[in-house]
ZADREN-578707 format. One record per residue: residue number from 0; x, y, z of N, C-alpha, C in turn. Coordinates in Angstrom, 3 decimals. Last residue first. Layout:
    i       nc1       nc2       nc3      cac1      cac2      cac3       cc1       cc2       cc3
  NUM         X         Y         Z         X         Y         Z         X         Y         Z
...
***
This chain:
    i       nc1       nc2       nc3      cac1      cac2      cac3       cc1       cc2       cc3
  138   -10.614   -27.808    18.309   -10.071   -27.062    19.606    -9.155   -27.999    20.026
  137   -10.343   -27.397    14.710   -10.072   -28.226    15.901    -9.636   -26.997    17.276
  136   -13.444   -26.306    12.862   -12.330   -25.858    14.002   -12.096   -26.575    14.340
  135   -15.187   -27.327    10.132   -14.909   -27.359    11.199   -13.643   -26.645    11.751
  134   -15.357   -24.648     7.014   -14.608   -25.775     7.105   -14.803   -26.233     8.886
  133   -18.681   -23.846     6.226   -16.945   -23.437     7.290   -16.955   -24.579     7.486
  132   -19.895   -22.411     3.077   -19.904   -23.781     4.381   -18.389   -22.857     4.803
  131   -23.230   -20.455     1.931   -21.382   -20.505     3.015   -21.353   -21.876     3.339
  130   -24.295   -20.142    -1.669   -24.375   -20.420     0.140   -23.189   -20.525     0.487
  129   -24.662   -18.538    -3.332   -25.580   -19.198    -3.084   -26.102   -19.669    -1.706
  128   -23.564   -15.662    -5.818   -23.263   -16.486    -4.560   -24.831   -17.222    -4.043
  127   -23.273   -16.032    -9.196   -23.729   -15.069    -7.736   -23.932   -16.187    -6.746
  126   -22.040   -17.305   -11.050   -20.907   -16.565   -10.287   -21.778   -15.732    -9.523
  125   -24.007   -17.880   -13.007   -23.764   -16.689   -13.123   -22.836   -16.072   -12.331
  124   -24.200   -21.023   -11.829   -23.438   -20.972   -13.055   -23.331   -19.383   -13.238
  123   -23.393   -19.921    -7.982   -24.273   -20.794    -9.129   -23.412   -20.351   -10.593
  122   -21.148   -20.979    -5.676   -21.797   -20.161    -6.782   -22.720   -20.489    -7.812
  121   -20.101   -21.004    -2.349   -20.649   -21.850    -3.543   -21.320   -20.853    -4.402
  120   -17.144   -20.926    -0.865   -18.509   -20.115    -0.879   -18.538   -21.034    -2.498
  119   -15.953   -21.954     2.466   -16.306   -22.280     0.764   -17.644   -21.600     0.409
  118   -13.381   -21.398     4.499   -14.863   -21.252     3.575   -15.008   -21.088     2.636
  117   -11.216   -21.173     7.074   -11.376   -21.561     5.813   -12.822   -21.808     5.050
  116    -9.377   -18.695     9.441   -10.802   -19.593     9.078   -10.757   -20.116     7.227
  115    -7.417   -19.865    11.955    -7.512   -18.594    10.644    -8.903   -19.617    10.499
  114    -6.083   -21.070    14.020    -6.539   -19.781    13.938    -6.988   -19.238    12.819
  113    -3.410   -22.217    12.644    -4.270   -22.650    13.578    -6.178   -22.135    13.632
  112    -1.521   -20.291    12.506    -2.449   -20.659    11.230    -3.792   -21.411    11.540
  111    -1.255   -17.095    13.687    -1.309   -18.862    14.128    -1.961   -19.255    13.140
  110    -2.357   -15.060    14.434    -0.697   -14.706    13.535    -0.801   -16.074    13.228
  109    -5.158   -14.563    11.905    -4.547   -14.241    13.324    -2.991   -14.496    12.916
  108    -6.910   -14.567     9.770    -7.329   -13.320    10.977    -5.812   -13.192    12.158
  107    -6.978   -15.098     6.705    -6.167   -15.120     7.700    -6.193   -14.177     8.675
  106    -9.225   -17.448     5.039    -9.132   -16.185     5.637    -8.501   -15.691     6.665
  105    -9.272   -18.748     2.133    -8.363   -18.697     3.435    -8.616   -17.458     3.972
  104   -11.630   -20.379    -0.002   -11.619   -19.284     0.455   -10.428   -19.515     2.213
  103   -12.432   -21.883    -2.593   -11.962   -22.461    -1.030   -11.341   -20.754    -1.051
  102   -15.584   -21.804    -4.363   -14.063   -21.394    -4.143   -13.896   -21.604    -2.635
  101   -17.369   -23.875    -6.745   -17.264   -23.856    -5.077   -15.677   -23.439    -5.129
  100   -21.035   -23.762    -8.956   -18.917   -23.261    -8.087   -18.209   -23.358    -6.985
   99   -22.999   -25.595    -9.905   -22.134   -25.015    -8.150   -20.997   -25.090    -8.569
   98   -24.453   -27.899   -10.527   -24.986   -26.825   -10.979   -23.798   -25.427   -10.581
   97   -23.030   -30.119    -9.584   -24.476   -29.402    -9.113   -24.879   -28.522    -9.497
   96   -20.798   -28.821   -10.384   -20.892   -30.007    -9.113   -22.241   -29.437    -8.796
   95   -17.650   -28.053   -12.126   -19.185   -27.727   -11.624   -19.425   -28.757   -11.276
   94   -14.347   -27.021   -11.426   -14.895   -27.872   -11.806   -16.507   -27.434   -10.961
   93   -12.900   -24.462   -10.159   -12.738   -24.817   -11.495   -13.699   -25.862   -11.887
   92   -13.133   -22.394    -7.556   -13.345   -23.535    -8.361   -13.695   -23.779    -9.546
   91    -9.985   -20.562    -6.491   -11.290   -20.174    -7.423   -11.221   -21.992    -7.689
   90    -9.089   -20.418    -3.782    -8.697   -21.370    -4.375    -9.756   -21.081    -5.420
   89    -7.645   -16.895    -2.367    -8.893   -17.532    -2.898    -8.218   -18.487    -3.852
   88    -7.033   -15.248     0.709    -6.506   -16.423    -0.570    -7.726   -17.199    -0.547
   87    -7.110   -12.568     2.489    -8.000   -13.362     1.782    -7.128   -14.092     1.155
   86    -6.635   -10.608     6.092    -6.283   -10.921     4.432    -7.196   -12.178     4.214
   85   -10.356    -9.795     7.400    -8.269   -10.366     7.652    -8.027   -10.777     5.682
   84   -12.393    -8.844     7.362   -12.260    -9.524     8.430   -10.384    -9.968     8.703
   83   -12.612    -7.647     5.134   -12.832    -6.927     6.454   -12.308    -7.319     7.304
   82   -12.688    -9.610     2.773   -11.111    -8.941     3.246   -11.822    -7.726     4.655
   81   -15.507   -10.291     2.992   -14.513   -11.278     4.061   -12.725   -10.188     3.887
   80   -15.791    -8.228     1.185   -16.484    -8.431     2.224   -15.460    -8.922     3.655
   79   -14.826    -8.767    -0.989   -14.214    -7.651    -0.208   -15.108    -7.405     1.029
   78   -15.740   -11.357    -2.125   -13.768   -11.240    -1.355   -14.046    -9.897    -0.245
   77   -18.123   -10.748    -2.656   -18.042   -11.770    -1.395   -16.009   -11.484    -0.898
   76   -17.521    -8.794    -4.731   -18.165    -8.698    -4.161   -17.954    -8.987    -2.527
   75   -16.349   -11.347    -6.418   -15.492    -9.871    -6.210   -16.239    -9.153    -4.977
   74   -18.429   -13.131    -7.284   -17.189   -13.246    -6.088   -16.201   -11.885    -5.417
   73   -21.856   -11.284    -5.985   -20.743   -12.071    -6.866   -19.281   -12.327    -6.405
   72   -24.584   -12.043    -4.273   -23.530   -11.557    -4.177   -22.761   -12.014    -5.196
   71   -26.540   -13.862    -4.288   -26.813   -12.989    -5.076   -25.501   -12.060    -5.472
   70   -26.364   -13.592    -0.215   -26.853   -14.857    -1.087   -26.898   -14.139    -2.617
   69   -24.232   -11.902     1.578   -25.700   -12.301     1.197   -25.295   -13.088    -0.340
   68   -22.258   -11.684     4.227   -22.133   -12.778     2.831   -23.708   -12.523     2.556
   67   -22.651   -11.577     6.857   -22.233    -9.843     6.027   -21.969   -10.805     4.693
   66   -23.299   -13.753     8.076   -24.450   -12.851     8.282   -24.204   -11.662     7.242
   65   -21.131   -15.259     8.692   -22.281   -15.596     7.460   -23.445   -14.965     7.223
   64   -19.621   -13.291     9.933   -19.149   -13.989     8.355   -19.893   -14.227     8.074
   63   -21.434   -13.829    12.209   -21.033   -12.213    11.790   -20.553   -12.657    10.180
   62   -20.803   -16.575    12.909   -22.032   -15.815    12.565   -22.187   -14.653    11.901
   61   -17.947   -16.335    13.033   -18.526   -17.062    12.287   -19.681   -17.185    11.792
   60   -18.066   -15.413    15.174   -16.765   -14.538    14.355   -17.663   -15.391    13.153
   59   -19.162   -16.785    17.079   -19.622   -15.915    17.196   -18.861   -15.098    15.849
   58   -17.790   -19.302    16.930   -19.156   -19.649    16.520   -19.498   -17.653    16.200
   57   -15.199   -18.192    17.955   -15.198   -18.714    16.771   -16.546   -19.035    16.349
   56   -15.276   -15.005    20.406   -15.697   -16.924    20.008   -15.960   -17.240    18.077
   55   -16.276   -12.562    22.025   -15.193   -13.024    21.457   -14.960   -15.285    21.029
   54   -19.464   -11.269    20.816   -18.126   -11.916    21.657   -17.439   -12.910    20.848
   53   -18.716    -8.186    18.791   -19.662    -9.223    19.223   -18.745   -10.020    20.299
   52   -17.894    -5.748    17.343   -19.098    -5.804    18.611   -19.725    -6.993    18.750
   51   -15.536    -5.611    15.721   -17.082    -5.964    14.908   -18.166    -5.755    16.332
   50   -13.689    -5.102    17.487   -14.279    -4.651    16.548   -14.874    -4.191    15.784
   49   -13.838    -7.448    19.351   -13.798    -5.669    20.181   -14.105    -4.716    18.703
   48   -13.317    -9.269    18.290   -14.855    -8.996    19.056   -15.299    -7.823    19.437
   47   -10.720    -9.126    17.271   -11.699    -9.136    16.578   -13.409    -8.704    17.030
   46    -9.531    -9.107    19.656    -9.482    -7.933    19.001   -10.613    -7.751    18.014
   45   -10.443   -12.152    20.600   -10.893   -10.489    21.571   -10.826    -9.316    20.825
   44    -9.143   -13.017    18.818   -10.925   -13.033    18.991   -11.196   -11.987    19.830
   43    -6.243   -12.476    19.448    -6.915   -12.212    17.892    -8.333   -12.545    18.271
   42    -6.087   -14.125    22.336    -5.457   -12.373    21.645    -6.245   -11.676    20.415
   41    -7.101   -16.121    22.079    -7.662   -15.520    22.819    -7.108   -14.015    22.785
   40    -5.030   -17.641    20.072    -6.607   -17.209    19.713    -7.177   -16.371    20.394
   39    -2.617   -17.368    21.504    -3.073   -16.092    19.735    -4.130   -16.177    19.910
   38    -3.012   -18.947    23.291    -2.819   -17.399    23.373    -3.200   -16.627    22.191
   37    -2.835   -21.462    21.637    -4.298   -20.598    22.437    -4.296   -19.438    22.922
   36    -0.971   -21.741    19.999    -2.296   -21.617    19.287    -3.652   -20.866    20.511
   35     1.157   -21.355    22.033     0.759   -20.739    21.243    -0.573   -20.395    20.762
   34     0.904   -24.810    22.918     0.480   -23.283    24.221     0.439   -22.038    22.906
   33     0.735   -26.333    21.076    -0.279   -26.374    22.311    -0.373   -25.120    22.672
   32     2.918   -25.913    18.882     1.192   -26.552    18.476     0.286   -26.852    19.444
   31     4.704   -24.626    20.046     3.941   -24.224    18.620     2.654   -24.337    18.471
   30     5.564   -26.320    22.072     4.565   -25.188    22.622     4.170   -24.083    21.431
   29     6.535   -28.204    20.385     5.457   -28.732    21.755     4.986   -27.387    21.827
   28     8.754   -26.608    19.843     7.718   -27.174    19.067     6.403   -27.432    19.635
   27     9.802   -26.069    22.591     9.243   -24.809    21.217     8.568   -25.598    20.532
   26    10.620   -28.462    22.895    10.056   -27.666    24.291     9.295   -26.816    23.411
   25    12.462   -29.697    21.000    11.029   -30.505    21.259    10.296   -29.267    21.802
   24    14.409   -27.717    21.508    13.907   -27.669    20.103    12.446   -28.674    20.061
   23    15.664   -28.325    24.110    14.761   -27.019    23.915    13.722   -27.034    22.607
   22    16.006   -30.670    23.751    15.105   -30.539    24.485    14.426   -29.347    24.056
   21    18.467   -30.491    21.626    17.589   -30.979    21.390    15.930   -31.421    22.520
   20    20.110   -29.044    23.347    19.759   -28.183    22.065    18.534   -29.182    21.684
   19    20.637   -30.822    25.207    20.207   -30.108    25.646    19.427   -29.121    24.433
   18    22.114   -32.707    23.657    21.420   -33.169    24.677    19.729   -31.655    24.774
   17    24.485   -31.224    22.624    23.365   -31.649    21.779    22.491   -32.153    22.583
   16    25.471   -31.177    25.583    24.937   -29.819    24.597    23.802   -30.393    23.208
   15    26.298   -33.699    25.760    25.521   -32.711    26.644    24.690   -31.925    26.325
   14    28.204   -34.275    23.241    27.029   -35.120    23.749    25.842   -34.152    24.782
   13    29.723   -32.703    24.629    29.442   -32.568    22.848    28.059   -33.316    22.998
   12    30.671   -33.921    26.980    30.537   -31.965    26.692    29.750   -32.008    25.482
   11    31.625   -36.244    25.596    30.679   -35.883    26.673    30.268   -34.284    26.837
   10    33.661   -36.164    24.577    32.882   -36.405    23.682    31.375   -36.339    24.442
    9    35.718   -34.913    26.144    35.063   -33.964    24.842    33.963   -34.524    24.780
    8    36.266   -36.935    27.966    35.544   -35.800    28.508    35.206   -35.006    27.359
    7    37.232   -39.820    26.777    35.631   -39.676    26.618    35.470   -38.285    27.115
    6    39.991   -39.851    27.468    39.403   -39.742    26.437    37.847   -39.524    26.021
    5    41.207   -37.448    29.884    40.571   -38.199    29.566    39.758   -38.564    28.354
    4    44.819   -36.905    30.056    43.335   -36.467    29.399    42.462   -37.492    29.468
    3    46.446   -36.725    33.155    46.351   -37.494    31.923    45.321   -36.789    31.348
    2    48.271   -33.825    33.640    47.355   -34.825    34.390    46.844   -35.317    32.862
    1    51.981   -33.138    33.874    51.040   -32.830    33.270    49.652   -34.050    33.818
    0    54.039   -31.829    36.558    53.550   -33.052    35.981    52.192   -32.796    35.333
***
């Protein structure tokens, strides 16, 4: 004697699994943008600190950047500086503002984008460098 089927047991198995595919896929995301970002950092500042010889800290990676940038510098100059520190993408500025060039500068030190540093180096009208800003860090 064959046993009846039940009509809802597929749709439950199917249901389950997407259940479950969709925890894991929150669980990885959630730990993209919490637990990741802080392992890389404390992986990539230590390497970096171990380096250059300083400690390992974003104020401290950030002093050393505005300390090897002198003021007079031109952009070609200021890239191969900061390419020490990790690849470079440069937003060159197009519009004057004070007299002031201002290129958005990406500087990618780590694997986490999180992690990377962004700076604007300002130029006067001869394209020699003037001054650094850093974009803030979210911790």
């Amino acid at each position: 004697m064959r046993r009846p089927i039940k009509p809802l047991h597929g749709f439950r198995t199917v249901m389950t699994g997407f259940l479950i595919v969709l925890v894991l896929v929150c669980v990885m995301t959630c730990s993209f943008f919490t637990i990741l970002p802080v392992v890389d950092r404390a992986a990539c500042y230590h390497r970096l600190a171990k380096d250059f010889g300083v400690a390992a800290s974003y104020d401290e990676l950030q002093n050393l950047i505005r300390e090897s940038l002198n003021t007079g510098m031109t952009r070609t100059e200021a890239k191969s500086v900061l390419e020490r520190f990790g690849s470079v993408s440069v937003i060159p500025g197009k519009k004057i503002f004070n007299n002031q060039i201002t290129d958005q500068i990406g500087l990618k030190m780590c694997l986490h984008p999180f992690n990377n540093m962004v700076i604007y180096l300002h130029y006067d009208l001869d394209e020699k460098l003037v001054s650094v800003e850093f974009e803030p860090q979210d911790n």
